[in-house]
C-alpha angles and dihedrals in degrees: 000000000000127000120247084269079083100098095051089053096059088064094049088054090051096055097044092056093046089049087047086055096045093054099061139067132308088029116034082060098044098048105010126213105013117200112221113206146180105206140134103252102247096061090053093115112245096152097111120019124340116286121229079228128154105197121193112191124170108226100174146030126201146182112254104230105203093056098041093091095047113135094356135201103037103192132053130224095283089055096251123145108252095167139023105207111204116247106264113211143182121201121212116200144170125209111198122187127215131195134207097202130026115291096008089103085054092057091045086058108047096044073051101065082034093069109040092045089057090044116029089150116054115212114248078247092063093044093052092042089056095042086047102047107179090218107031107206120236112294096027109159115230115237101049105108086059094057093113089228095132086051116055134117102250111032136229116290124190122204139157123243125207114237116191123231082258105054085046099062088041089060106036086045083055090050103056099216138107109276116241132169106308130176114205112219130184121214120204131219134359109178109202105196114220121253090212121108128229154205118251117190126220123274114269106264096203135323117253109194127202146175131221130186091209130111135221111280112253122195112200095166156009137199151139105274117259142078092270105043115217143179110312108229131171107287098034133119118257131208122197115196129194135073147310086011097147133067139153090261115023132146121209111201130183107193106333095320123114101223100160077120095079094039100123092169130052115170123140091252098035141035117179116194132166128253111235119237113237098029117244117274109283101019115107138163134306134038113008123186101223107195129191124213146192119209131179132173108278129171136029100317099027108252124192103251133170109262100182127357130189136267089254112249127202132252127181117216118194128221115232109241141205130173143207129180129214111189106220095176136005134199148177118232109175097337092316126112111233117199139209130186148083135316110198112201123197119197143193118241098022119245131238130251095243093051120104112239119192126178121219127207133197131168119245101207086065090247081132101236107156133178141190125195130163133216120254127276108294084002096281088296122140116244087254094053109080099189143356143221090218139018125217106229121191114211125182143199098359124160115248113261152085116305128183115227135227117185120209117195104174111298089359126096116180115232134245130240121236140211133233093263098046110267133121115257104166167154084322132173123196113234 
């Protein structure tokens, strides 16, 4: 692998082989001495008479595509680095050729294409010999003859590359400077090793093979249990519905959380499990991936490890609310009370900062008012506080009266209560 002198050391190949070329016959008697340069084309000094001049200038850098998905991926699932692939690049150049007398760029050019198209692959000992000058010209940067370049393990290649009239124009109109001959080349590849460090595993100590009859977990559903399904809310029985759920050995998780423990229920088609209360640390309320998975002993010695595991599904669970309303301001618009002030809304479990919280109101007296407000932005917590018991709400200009409330915390929405004849009855505050 090369350093990331690398790409400086493609140019500096590239001049030593054309200044080779140049000094030697045909060319060195027919033009005479021959600059090589590795300039950008608008400081290639024109300014006087016309330069013998031979300029290599790197206009473009590319990823080379058939070495970017070398050793992927380079983390594993706990986010570690496990390789560090090397950077894969193409270099795109043009060599453009100057004379000082009439015919002498045409022989440049054509000794040019000469001597990349006999040797489109430098040796490693070229390469070496141009990174090492014996006498470094003025400028030379320090380093390059530890790039690595000669080295590395897929070596140089040299090819031309085709520019239409158009991109031509594009480029030499970017550059600024008076266009001359140019032969467009493209270099593969430079590979820039990384700097990073990374995590090797042990050898594999022997290979253990076994069989198991059982599928893959599916999960098609899940609910609160009964034959009206309901909110699910902390405390409740949960069904989980699909194929191939049991096994000897299985973990059903919701978020992050192991709850097998409070499987009561293990049957291929159904798994029942309930629902803690409170909830475990860091589990609040709204959508919650639940997973199922298989394990059996693998390895020397045999470990417990996760064989299949489910597509996740979703389950909602709902917070449990109470209210309670402080007027702050009250008013009389054609003979009805308006009213302004704060619902405060305490929840269980408590909800996150960065949770949306939206409040719901509906008339009891069936009159069909109906209002909608949401908490503040990160429910009124300060940046240092993760999660509340209770949210501050601001209502305004709402008719005095009994609501009922309906609570939304994300995906969740709190349920409402209902009467023997049907109708819904709470939870209420009075405004």
């Amino acid at each position: 692998m090369s350093t990331a002198l690398a790409i400086a050391g493609v140019t500096a190949l590239l001049r030593d082989m054309l200044a080779n070329a140049f000094a030697a016959a045909p060319v060195a008697s027919a033009v005479g001495p021959v600059t090589v340069s590795s300039l950008p084309p608008d400081r290639v000094d024109l300014s006087t008479a016309e330069p013998t001049q031979v300029n290599v200038f790197l206009h473009q850098v590319s990823r080379n595509l058939g070495w970017a998905n070398m050793d992927a991926p380079t983390r594993d699932a706990r986010g570690q680095r496990v390789s560090a692939p090397p950077l894969a690049l193409d270099l795109h150049l043009l060599i453009t050729v100057y004379g000082a007398a009439p015919l002498l760029a045409e022989i440049l050019l054509g000794r040019t294409a000469q001597l990349f198209h006999e040797i489109p692959v430098p040796t490693r000992a070229m390469i070496a010999r141009a990174l090492s000058p014996a006498a470094p010209p003025a400028g030379w940067p320090s380093g390059l003859d530890a790039t690595g370049l000669a080295d590395q393990f897929e070596t140089l290649r040299i090819t031309p590359e085709a520019m239409s009239n158009e991109e031509i124009s594009k480029l030499w109109s970017a550059l600024q400077a008076r266009y001359r001959p140019t032969l467009a080349y493209r270099v593969t590849t430079v590979l820039i090793d990384s700097d990073l460090t990374t995590r090797k595993a042990l050898p594999v100590q022997g290979v253990s093979v076994g069989a198991t009859g059982q599928g893959r977990p599916r999960i098609d559903a899940v609910r609160a249990q009964g034959a009206a399904p309901g909110p699910v809310l902390p405390g409740s029985t949960v069904e989980v519905l699909g194929a191939d759920l049991a096994a000897a050995d299985m973990i059903l998780r919701l978020g992050p959380e192991d709850l097998t423990a409070q499987v009561t229920q293990r049957q291929p088609d159904r798994l029942v499990f309930n629902l803690p209360d409170p909830l475990p640390t860091g589990l609040r309320a709204g959508a919650l991936a639940v997973t199922v998975a298989h394990r059996a002993p693998l390895g020397m010695p045999p470990e417990l490890r996760e064989i299949a595991v489910s597509t996740p599904a979703v389950l909602v669970i709902a917070p449990r609310v109470t209210a309670a309303f402080v007027a702050s301001a009250s008013q009389v618009r054609d003979g009805v009370t308006l009213r302004d002030g704060t619902v405060t809304l305490s929840f269980a479990p408590a909800v996150g900062r960065a949770q949306a919280v939206a409040l719901a109101l509906n008339a009891v007296d069936g009159s069909g008012l109906s209002y909608s407000f949401r908490a503040p932005p990160g429910n009124g917590l300060p940046a240092t506080t993760a999660e509340a018991a209770s949210v501050a709400v601001a209502i305004s200009a709402v008719v005095a009266g009994a609501y009922l409330i309906r609570v939304q915390v994300d995906a969740a929405e709190t349920g409402l209560t209902q009467a023997a004849d049907g109708s819904f009855n709470g939870p209420q505050v009075t405004i």
